[in-house]
C-alpha positions as MATLAB code, in Angstrom:
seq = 'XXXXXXXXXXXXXXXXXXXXXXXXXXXXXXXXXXXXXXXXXXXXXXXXXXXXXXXXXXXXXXXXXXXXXXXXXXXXXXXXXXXXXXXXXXXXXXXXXXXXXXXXXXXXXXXXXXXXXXXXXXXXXXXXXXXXXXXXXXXXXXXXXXXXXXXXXXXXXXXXXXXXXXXXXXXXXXXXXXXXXXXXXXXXXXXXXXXXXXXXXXXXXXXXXXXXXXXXXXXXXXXXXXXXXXXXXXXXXXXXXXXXXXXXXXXXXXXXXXXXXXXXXXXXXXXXXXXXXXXXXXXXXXXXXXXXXXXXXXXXXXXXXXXXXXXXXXXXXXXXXXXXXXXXXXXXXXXXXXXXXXXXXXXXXXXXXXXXXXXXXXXXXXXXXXXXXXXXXXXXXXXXXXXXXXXXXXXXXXXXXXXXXXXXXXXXXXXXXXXXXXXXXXXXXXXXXXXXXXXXXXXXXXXXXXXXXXXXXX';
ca = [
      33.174   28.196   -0.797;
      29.754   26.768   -2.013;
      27.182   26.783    0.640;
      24.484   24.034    0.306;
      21.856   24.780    1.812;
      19.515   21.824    3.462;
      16.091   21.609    4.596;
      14.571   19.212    7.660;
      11.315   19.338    5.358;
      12.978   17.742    1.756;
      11.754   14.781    0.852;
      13.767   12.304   -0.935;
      11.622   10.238   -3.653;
      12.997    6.777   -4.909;
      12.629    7.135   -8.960;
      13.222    4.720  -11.685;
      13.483    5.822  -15.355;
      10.746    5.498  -17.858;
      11.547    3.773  -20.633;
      10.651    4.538  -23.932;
       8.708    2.338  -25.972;
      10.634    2.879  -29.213;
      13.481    1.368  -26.620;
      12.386   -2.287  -26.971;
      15.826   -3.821  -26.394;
      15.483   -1.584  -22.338;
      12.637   -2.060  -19.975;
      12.048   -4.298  -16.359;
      10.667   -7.724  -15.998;
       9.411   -8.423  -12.528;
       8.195  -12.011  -11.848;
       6.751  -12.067   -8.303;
       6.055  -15.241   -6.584;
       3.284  -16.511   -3.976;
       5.937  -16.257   -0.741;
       7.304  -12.500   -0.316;
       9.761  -12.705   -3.326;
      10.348  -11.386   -6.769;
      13.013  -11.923   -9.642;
      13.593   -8.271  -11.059;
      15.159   -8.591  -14.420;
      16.321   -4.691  -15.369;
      17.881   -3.964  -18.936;
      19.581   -0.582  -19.367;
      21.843    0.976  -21.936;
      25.143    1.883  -19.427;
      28.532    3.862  -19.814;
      31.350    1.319  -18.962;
      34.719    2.419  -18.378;
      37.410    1.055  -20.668;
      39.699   -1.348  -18.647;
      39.225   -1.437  -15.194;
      36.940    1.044  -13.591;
      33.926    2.091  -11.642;
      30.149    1.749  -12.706;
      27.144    2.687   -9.962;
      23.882    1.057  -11.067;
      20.937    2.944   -9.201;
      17.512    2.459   -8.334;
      17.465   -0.843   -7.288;
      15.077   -2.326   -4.071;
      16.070   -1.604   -0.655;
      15.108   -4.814    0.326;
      17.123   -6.974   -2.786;
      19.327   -9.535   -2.092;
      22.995   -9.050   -3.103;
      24.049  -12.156   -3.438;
      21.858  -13.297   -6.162;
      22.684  -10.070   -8.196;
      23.627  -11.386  -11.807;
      25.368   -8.899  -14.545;
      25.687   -9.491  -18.025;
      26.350   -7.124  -20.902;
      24.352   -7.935  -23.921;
      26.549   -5.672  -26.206;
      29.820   -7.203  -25.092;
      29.708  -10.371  -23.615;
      33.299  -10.037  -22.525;
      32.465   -6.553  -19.670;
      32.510   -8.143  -16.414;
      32.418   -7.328  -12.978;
      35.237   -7.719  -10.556;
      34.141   -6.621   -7.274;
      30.200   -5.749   -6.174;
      29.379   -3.180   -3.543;
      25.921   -2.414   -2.107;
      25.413    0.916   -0.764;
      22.508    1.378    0.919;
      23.297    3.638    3.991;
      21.013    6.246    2.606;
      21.523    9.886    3.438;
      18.829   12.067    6.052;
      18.902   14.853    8.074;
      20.633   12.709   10.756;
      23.145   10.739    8.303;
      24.162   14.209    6.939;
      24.729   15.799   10.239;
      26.761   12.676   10.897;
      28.877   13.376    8.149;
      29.419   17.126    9.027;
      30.529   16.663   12.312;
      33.914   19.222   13.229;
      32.572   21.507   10.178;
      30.839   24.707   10.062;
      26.960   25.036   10.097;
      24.111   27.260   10.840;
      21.264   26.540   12.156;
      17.939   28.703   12.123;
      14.987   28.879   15.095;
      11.599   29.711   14.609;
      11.846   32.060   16.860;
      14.205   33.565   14.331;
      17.517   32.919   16.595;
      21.095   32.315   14.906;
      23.597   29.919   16.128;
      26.626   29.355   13.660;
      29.897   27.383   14.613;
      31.632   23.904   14.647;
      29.091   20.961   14.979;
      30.535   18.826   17.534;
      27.681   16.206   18.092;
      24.121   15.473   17.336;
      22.003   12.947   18.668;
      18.332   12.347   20.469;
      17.104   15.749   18.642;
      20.431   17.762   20.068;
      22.993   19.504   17.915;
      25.855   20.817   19.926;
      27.816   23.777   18.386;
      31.109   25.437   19.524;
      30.369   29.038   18.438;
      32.631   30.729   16.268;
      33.120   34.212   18.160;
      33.621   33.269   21.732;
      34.190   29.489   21.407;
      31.219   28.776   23.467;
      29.416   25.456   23.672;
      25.700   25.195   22.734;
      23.263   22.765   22.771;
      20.035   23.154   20.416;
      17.168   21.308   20.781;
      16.147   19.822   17.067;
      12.727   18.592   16.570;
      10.313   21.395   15.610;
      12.486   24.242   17.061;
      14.587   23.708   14.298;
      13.313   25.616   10.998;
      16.760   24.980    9.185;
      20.211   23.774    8.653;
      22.578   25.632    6.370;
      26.031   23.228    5.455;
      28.566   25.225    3.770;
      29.582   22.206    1.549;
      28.159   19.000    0.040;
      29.895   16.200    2.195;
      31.662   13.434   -0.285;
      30.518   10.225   -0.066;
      26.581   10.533    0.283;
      23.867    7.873   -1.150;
      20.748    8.955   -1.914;
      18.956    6.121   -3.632;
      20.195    2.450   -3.547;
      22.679    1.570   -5.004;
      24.911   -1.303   -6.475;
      28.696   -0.402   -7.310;
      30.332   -2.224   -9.636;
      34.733   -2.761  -10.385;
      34.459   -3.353  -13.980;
      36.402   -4.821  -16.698;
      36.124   -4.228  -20.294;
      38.308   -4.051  -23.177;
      35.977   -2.410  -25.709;
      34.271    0.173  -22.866;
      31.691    2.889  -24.012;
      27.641    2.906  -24.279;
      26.572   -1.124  -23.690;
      23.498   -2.651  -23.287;
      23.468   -4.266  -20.069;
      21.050   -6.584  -17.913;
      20.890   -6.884  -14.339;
      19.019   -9.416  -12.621;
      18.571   -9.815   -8.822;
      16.139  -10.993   -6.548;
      14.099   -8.828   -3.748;
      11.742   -9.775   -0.548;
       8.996   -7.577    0.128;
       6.961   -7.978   -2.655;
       4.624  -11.198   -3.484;
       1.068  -11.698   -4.798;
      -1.812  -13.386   -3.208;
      -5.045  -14.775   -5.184;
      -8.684  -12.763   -4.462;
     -11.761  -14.263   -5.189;
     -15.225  -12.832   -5.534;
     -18.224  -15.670   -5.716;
     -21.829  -14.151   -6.802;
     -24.247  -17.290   -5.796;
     -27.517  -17.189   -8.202;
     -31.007  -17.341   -6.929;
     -31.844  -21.130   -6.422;
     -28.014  -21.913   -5.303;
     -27.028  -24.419   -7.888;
     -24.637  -21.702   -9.656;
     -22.650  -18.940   -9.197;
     -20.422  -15.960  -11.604;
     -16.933  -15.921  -10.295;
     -14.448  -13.138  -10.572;
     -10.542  -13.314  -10.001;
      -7.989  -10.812   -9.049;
      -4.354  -10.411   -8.569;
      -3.495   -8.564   -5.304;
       0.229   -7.290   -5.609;
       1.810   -5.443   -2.301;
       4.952   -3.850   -3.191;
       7.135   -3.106    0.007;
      10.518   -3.923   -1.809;
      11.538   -0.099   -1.589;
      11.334    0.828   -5.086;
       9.092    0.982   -8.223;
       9.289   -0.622  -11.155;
       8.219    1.425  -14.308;
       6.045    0.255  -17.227;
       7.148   -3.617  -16.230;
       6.192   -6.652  -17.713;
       4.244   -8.725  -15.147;
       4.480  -12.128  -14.474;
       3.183  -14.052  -11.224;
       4.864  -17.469  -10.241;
       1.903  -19.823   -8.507;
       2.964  -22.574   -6.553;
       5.054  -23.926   -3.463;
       8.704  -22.962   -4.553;
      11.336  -24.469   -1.920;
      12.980  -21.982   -0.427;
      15.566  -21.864    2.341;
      14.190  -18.859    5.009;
      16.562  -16.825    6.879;
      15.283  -14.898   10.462;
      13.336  -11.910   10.381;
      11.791  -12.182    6.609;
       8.529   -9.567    6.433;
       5.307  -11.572    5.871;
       3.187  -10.178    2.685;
       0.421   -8.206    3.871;
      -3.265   -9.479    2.976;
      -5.081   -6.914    1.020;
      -8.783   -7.763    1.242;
     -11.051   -6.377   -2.338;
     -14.304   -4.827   -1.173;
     -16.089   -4.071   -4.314;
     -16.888   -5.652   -7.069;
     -15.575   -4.817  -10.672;
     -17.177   -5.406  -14.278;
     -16.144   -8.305  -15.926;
     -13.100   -7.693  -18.458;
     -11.431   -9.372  -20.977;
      -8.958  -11.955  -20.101;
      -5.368   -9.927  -18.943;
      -2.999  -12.893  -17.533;
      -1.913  -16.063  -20.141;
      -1.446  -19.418  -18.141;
       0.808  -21.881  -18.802;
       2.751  -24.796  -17.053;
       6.199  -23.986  -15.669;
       8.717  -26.352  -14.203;
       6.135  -28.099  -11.417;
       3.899  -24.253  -11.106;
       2.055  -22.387  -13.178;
       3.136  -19.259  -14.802;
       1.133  -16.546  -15.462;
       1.781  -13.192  -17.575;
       0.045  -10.059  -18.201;
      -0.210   -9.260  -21.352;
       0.554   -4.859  -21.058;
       2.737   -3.413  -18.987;
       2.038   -2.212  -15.810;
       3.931    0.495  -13.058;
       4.361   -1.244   -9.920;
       4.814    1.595   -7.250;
       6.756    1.733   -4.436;
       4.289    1.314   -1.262;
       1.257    0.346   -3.220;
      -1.116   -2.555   -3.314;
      -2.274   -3.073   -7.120;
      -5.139   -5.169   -7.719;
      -5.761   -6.788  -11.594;
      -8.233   -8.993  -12.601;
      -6.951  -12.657  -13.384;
     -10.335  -13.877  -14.713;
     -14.308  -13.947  -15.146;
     -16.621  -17.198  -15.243;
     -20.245  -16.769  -15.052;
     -22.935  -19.362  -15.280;
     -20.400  -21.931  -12.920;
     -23.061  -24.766  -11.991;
     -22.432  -25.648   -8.185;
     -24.044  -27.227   -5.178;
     -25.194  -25.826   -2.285;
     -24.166  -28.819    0.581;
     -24.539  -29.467    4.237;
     -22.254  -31.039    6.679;
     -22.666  -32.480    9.781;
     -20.198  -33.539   12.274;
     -20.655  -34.059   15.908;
     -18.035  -34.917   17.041;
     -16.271  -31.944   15.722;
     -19.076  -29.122   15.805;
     -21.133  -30.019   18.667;
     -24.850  -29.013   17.201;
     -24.113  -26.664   14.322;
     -24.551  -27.800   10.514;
     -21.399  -26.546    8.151;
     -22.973  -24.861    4.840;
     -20.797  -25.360    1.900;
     -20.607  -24.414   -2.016;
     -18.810  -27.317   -4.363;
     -18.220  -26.991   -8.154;
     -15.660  -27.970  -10.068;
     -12.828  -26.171  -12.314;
     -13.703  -27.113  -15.798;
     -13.597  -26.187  -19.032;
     -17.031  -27.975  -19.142;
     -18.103  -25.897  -15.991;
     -17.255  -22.561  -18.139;
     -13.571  -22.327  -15.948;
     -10.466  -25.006  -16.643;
      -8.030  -22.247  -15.687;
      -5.445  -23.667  -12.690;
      -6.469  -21.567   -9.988;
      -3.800  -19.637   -7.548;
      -4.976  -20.356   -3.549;
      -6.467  -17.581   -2.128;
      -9.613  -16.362   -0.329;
     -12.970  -16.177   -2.198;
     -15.463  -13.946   -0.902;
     -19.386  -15.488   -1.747;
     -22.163  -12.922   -2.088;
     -26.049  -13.663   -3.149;
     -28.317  -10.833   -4.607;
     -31.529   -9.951   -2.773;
     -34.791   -9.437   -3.725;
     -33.839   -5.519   -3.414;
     -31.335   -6.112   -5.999;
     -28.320   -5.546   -3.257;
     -25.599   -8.021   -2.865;
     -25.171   -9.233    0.366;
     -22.103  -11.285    1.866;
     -23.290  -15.100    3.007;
     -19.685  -16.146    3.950;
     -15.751  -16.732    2.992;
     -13.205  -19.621    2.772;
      -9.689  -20.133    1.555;
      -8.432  -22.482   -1.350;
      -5.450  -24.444   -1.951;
      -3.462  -24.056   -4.999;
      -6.429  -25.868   -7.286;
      -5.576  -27.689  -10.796;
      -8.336  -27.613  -13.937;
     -10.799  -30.802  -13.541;
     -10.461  -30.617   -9.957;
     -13.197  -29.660   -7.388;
     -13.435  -26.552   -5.124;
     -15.321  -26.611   -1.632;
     -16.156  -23.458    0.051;
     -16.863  -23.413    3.556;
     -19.682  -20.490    3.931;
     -21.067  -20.961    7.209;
     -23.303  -22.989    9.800;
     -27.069  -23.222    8.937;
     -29.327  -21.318   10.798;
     -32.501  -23.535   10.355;
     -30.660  -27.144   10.455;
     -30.018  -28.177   13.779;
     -28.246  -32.101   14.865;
     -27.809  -33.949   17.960;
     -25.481  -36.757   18.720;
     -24.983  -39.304   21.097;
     -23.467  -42.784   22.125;
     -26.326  -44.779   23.516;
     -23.747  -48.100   23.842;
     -20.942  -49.493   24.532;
     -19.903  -52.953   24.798;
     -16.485  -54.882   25.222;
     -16.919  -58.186   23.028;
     -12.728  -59.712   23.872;
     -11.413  -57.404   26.794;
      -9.339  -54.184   25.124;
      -9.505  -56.092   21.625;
     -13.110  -55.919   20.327;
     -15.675  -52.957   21.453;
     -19.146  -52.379   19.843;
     -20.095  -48.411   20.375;
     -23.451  -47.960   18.966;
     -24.924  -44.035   18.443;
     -27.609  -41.744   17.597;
     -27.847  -38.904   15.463;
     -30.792  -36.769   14.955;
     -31.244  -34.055   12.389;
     -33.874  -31.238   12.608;
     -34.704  -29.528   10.007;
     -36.316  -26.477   10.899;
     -36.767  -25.085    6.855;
     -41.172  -24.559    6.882;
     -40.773  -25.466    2.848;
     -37.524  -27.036    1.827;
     -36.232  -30.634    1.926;
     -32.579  -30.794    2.540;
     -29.848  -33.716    2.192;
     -26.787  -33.812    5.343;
     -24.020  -35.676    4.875;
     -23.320  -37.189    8.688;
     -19.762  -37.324    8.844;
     -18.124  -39.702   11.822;
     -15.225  -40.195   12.926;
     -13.991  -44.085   13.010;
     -10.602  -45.699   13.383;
      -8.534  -49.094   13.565;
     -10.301  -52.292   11.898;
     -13.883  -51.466   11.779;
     -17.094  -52.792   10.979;
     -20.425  -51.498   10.464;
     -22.777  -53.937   11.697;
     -26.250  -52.488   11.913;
     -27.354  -48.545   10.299;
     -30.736  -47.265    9.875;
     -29.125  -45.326    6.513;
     -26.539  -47.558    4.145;
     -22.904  -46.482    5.669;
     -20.038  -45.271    2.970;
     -16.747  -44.485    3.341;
     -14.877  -41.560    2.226;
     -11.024  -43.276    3.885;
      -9.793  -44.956    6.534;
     -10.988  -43.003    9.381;
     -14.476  -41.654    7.896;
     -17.756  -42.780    7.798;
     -20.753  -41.414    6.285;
     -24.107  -41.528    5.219;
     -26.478  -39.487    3.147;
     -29.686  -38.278    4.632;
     -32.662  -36.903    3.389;
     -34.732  -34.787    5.805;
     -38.174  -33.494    4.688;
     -39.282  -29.850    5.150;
     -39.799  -29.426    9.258;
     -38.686  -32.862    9.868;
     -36.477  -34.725   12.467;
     -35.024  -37.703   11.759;
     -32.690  -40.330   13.420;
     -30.031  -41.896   12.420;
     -28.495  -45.207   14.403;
     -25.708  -47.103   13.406;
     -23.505  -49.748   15.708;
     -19.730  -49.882   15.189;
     -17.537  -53.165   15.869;
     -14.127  -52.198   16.223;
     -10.830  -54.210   16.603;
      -7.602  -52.957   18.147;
];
């Protein structure tokens, strides 16, 4: 009889073949997407049985959908599959003991003890044995005690890596070139940003990157890349894994251009142009692009009504090709640093942005101003026709604290219904329905006022 002999301390490492690059017609094609998904797309050259028979396909993600599996032989178009099977009940220490149970073992202490006979159970870190020689029952306790298992066969049966089994059909059989597509959770992208603001704030360099997280259970080899941006409908079952946020802490030198953009469908499509290994349990980070010399604005905000005294600090520019970008840019969070005189860069503040198309504008919420305090207040209130007409009238003063810098707030407020402006000590604009606001220049260590009355009909 063969004896197999198994250790506690094997580990089991998911692999996928590297292809060669003479081998154009073989390789993967993995197009992840913003929400925890990915399209795998995995040509291989395959032994198919003639007529009916049985083809395993390893290697695939733990975490793939089986449903949306998709087999098609590019050598003979006429191979198809009758019946699909996914194994994934992988073997371990415990699944193999499983498997063994009424069979012969021997296990080994550290203390350098023997037992050998009939493994009746094992559960909870217990193996219970019915000894060969006196037909005694024995319970071991597993864990660390444990230094090794000896099996006296290879039980039939056991998966080691993922797999998909296939019932095949084929009337010409042999070598084929086949390609399997299937989709996976646990694996998306997100979009990092990294913002260097220039010395008088009316610019900044800007720096993309691609944040992969690969949790799909299984690596994908030398892969052509390409990243799906967008909000793709999809229909969510219970328990789906979020994609873990990978923050970048450092910045990188700018490098050439690695992802090609284009439009796809009602999303943008983007591709790296080299292959890359995606590995199993890894967060890969490449850079999606580099803009320097970006003119922006350095703006400040202030609401009332929402923020109490605190003035919102913000950073506009817009995506252009004018503006030295133009390049649709995937939402994600963008990280703004400003150098000091020491030559150090040092972080002033963070936002998130949407999905954001070329020609379009990007606001970054940094922070509240230290030195730019305002105030507000209702200082009337009048009913003109009882619960129809009401004239609120308020106050809003800014301080501006800066010893040698003038600064412009836009005063947001909050209106609603059919309104009026009907007095303002600045000229009133409207940004919609329900917003008013006014532009206000405050000089260097200044405060100044700002009254306005509002009529408003219900």
């Amino acid at each position: 009889m063969t004896r197999f002999t198994f250790v506690f301390t094997l580990l089991v490492v998911l692999s996928v073949p590297a292809f060669s690059q003479e081998e154009k017609d073989e390789g993967v094609q993995i197009t992840v997407y913003n929400n925890d998904l990915a399209v795998v797309k995995d040509r291989r050259k395959m032994e198919i049985p003639e007529g009916v028979g049985k083809v395993e396909f390893t290697d695939v993600a733990t975490r793939i959908d089986a449903t949306s599996v998709r087999f098609e032989s590019l050598t003979d178009p006429n191979t198809s599959v009758l019946e699909q099977n996914y194994e994934y009940d992988l073997v371990g220490p415990s699944k193999l003991l499983e498997k063994y149970i009424d069979e012969q073992v021997r296990l080994f202490t550290k203390d350098g003890e023997l037992h050998e006979g009939k493994l009746l159970s094992q559960a909870e870190g217990q193996i219970v044995l019915q000894e060969e020689e006196d037909g005694q029952i024995k319970i071991v306790t597993g864990g660390e005690n444990i230094y090794r298992v000896e099996l006296m066969s290879l039980p039939e049966g056991l998966i080691t890596r993922p797999t998909l089994v296939w019932e095949t059909r084929s009337e010409k059989g042999g070598e084929q070139l086949c390609q399997v597509s299937y989709m996976t959770n646990g694996i998306g992208w997100s979009a990092d940003y990294l913002a260097v603001v220039n010395e008088d704030d009316t610019g900044l360099d800007l720096t993309g990157w691609v944040t992969l997280d690969n949790q799909s259970g299984a690596t994908y080899e030398q892969a052509k890349l390409k990243l799906i941006a967008g909000d793709v409908q999809r229909v969510q079952e219970r328990g789906v894994q979020k994609m873990r946020a990978f923050a970048m802490e450092d910045s990188v030198a700018a490098a050439p251009p690695q992802f090609e953009e284009k439009s796809f469908f009602e999303y943008h499509l983007y591709t790296l142009q080299r292959p890359t290994t995606i590995k199993q349990a890894q967060t890969k980070q490449v850079q999606l692009l580099s803009a320097d010399d970006v003119k922006g604005e350095k703006t400040y905000t202030y609401n009332g009504s929402r923020n109490g005294e605190k003035v919102e600090v913000k950073m506009k520019f817009k995506n252009s090709e004018e503006n030295n970008m133009g390049m649709p840019l995937p939402g994600g969070k963008v990280r703004a640093f400003k150098m000091d005189s020491d030559g150090s860069l040092e972080f002033v503040g963070e936002d998130r942005i949407d999905h954001t198309p070329r020609q379009e504008e990007v606001e970054l919420k940094l922070g509240n101003a230290f030195d730019i305090v305002g105030e507000r207040k209702q200082t009337d209130h009048k009913t003109i026709v009882q619960n129809r007409i009401n004239e609120d009238s308020y106050e809003i003063e800014l301080r501006n604290r800066k010893k040698d810098e003038a600064v412009t707030i836009r005063v947001e407020e909050p209106v609603w219904g059919d309104w009026e402006v009907i007095q303002s000590s600045e000229k009133p604009q409207t940004e919609d329905a329900n917003t008013l606001y006014f532009e206000v220049d405050v000089p260097a260590d200044t405060v100044k006022t700002v009254t306005y009355t509002v009529r408003t009909k219900r």
